[in-house]
Each structure stands twice: as structure tokens, then as C-alpha cells.
N, C-alpha and C positions, 0 to 999 in steps of 0.2 A: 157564362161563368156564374155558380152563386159561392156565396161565402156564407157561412155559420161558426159562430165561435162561443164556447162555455168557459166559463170561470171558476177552475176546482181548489178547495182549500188544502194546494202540498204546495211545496215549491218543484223548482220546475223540474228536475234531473227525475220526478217521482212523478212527476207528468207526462211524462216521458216515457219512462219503465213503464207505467201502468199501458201505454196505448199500445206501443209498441211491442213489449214481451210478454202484454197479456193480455191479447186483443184475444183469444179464444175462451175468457174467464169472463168477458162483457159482453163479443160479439151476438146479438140475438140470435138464436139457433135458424127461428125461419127465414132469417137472410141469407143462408146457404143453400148449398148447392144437394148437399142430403135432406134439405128440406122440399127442393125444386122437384128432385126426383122420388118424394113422398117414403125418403129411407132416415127420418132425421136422426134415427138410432144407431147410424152407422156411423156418425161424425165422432171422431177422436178428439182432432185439435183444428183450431185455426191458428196458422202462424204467419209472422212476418221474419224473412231472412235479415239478419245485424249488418247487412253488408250490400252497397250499392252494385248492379247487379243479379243480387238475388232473387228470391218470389216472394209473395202474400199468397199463402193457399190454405186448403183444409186436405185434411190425411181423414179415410176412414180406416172402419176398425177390420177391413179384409186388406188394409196396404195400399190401396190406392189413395194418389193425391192428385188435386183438382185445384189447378193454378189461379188465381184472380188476376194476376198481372204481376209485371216487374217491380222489383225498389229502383227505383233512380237514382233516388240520396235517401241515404242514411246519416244523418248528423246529430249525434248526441248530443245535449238534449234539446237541442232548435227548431228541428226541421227532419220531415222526414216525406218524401215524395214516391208516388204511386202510382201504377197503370192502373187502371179498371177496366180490365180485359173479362168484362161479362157481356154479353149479347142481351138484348132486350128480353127476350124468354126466360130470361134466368141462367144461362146455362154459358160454361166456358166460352170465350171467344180465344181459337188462337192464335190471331194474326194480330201484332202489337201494334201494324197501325190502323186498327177500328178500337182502338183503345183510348180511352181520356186519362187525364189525369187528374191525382187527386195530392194536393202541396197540405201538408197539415204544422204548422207552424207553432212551436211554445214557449211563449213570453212570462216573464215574471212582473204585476204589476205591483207585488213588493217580496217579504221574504216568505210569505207562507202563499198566496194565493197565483195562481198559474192562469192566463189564459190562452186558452187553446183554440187555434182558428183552421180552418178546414174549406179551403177552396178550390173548388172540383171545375175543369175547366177542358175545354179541347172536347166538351160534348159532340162535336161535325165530324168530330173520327168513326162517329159509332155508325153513321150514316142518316140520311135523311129523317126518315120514322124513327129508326133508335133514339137518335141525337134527342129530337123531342119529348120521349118517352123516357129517358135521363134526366135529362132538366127537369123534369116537370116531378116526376117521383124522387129525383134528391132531395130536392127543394121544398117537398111534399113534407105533414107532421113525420112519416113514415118511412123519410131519409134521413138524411144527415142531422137533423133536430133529432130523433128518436135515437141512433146511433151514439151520438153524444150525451143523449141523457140517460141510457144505458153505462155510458163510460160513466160517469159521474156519479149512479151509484155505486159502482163499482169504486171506485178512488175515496169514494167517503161512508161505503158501507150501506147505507140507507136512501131509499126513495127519493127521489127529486119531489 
């Protein structure tokens, strides 16, 4: 398991909106999957489905869309959980159990500032070598730290 968490200046129901319905306004282009395949021109959106259930994926601009994994929970504006149903290469995994999970949780620690914690876990789904290669690159500036501090200038406009 690692855990990362950032502290953005909204309150939380905006911390929320912001990760959640606008994860394709922050998500880094070359952490996709039109990046993986050297088409990064081709990516439309990255979305997360409102609804436990649903997907986190990316749609390109010929109609196809490219799952990352299920929503498990959706909980406005608290908690929201996530497969990472990506194989070590980059590339879709479709079987959801070599999948991890990722619990991204939003607390208020008063009325304007949000902290936001992102604990990515059940890396031993991915398999032996994956599992490693997970941890080690979530964990990496080029995970989950880089991903959050893209969210953040995103939620306050300007550079971290």
C-alpha cells in the first residue's frame, strides 16, 4: 500500500468536482493510453462514471473508449474508489482481478482548505513483476505525487 495526500485551497464538495468531473482537464496526457500507443492526438476525454459500478476511462476522437477500471464507490464529496485495471506496459488490463485499487478520500481541515489522500493498494492483483512495478512507479515523483500536483494546479489555476 502507499498513501499521498495534497492540501488544495476550496472546500471540499470543489474538491471533489474538481477530481472526479474533471479528471480529463488535469489528468497528464502521457499517462494515457493514446500516449502508450504514440496516438496522443487521438484522446477526447478522460472520464470517471457518477455512479458505483461504472468506469474511469478515456474515449478517442474515432469512438473508441479504453477502460482503466471500475468505480466501486462513488460518494460525494468523501470518497471515491477505483480499479486500476492497467497492466504494466501501459496498456488495458481486462480482467478486474489483476486489478488494484485506488480509495481517494476528501476531508476538510476547515472551511476553504480540502485535503485530499489517495491510497493505492491490492498492488499482488497485478501479479508478481506488475505488483512491483506499481508500487514502485506510483510511489515514484512520476506517480501519484505528479498526478496530484497536476490536480492542484488545476483546482487553484497556477503551478505548484
Amino acid at each position: 500500500m502507499i498513501q499521498h495526500e495534497i492540501d488544495v485551497p476550496v472546500e471540499r464538495d470543489a474538491a471533489f468536482d474538481a477530481f472526479a468531473d474533471n479528471i480529463g482537464d488535469w489528468w497528464p496526457i502521457e499517462n494515457t493510453f493514446a500516449r502508450v500507443e504514440g496516438a496522443p492526438e487521438r484522446l477526447v476525454e478522460v472520464t470517471i462514471d457518477n455512479t458505483a459500478g461504472g468506469q474511469w476511462f478515456e474515449r478517442w476522437s474515432d469512438g473508441r473508449a479504453f477502460s482503466w477500471g471500475r468505480v466501486l464507490r462513488y460518494e460525494r464529496p468523501t470518497a471515491l474508489t477505483l480499479t486500476w485495471q492497467i497492466r504494466a506496459d501501459g496498456r488495458p488490463e481486462p480482467d478486474p482481478d489483476k486489478a488494484s485499487t485506488v480509495e481517494i478520500r476528501f476531508a476538510s481541515s476547515d472551511q476553504d482548505i480540502s485535503t485530499v489522500t489517495i491510497v493505492h493498494r491490492d498492488f499482488e492483483h497485478h501479479g508478481d513483476e506488475a505488483s512491483a512495478i506499481w508500487r514502485e512507479a506510483m510511489d515514484s515523483d512520476e506517480g501519484w505525487p505528479k498526478f496530484l500536483r497536476c490536480y492542484r494546479e488545476f483546482v487553484t489555476g497556477k503551478p505548484s
